[in-house]
N, C-alpha and C positions, 0 to 999 in steps of 0.2 A: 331819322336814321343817323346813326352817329358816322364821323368819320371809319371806326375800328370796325363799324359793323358795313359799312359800303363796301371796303377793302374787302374783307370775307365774303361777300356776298358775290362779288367780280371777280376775288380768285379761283371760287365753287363754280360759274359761269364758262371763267377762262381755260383752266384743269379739264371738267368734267363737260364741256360742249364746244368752245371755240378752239381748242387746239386738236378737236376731233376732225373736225373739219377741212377738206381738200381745199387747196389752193391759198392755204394760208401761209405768208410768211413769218410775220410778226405782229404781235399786239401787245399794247402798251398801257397804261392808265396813270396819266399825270391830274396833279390840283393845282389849280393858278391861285394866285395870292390873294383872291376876292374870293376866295373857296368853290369857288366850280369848279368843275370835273371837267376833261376830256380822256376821247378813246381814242386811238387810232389804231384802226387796224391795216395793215398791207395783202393786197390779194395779187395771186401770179396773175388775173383777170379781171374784170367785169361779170364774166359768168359764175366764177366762182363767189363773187363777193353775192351775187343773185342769189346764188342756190345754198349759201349759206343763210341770206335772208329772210326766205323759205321756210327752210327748216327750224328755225329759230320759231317760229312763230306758235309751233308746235312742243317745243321745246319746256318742260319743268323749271330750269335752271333761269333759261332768261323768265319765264313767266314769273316766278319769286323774286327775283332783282327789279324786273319793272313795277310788279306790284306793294313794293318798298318806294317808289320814286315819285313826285311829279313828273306825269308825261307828258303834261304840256311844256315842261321845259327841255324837253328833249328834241335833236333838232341831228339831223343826220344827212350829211354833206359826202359826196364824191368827188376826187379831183382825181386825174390822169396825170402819170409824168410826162414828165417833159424832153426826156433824154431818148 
């Protein structure tokens, strides 16, 4: 997958299912200089980042972006603020 086609495939994902979704605040998609990828998304919660996770599973859009990727190198982390 090239870089121009990952971009389109995450903004089709981001548009059309991740900004559907309650409890989002923002989400991002940076490339570090070694060319991997990160996401980060912000949730008002813990339950909404859940019930986003959920529904995703079921989901067209993520299905077609995952099925573009190695998933074994995908790797999905939560942290809690601190303030």
């Amino acid at each position: 997958m090239t870089r121009a086609e990952f971009l389109a495939a995450d903004r089709r994902l981001q548009e059309g299912f991740v900004y559907q979704q309650s409890g989002l605040i923002r989400r991002t998609t940076a490339r570090g200089e070694r060319g991997d990828w990160i996401v980060i998304a912000l949730w008002r919660s813990s339950a909404d980042a859940d019930a986003c996770e959920v529904r995703a599973e079921g989901d067209a859009l993520t299905r077609a972006l995952r099925a573009q990727l190695d998933t074994s190198s995908i790797s999905v982390e939560r942290y809690q603020e601190l303030d």
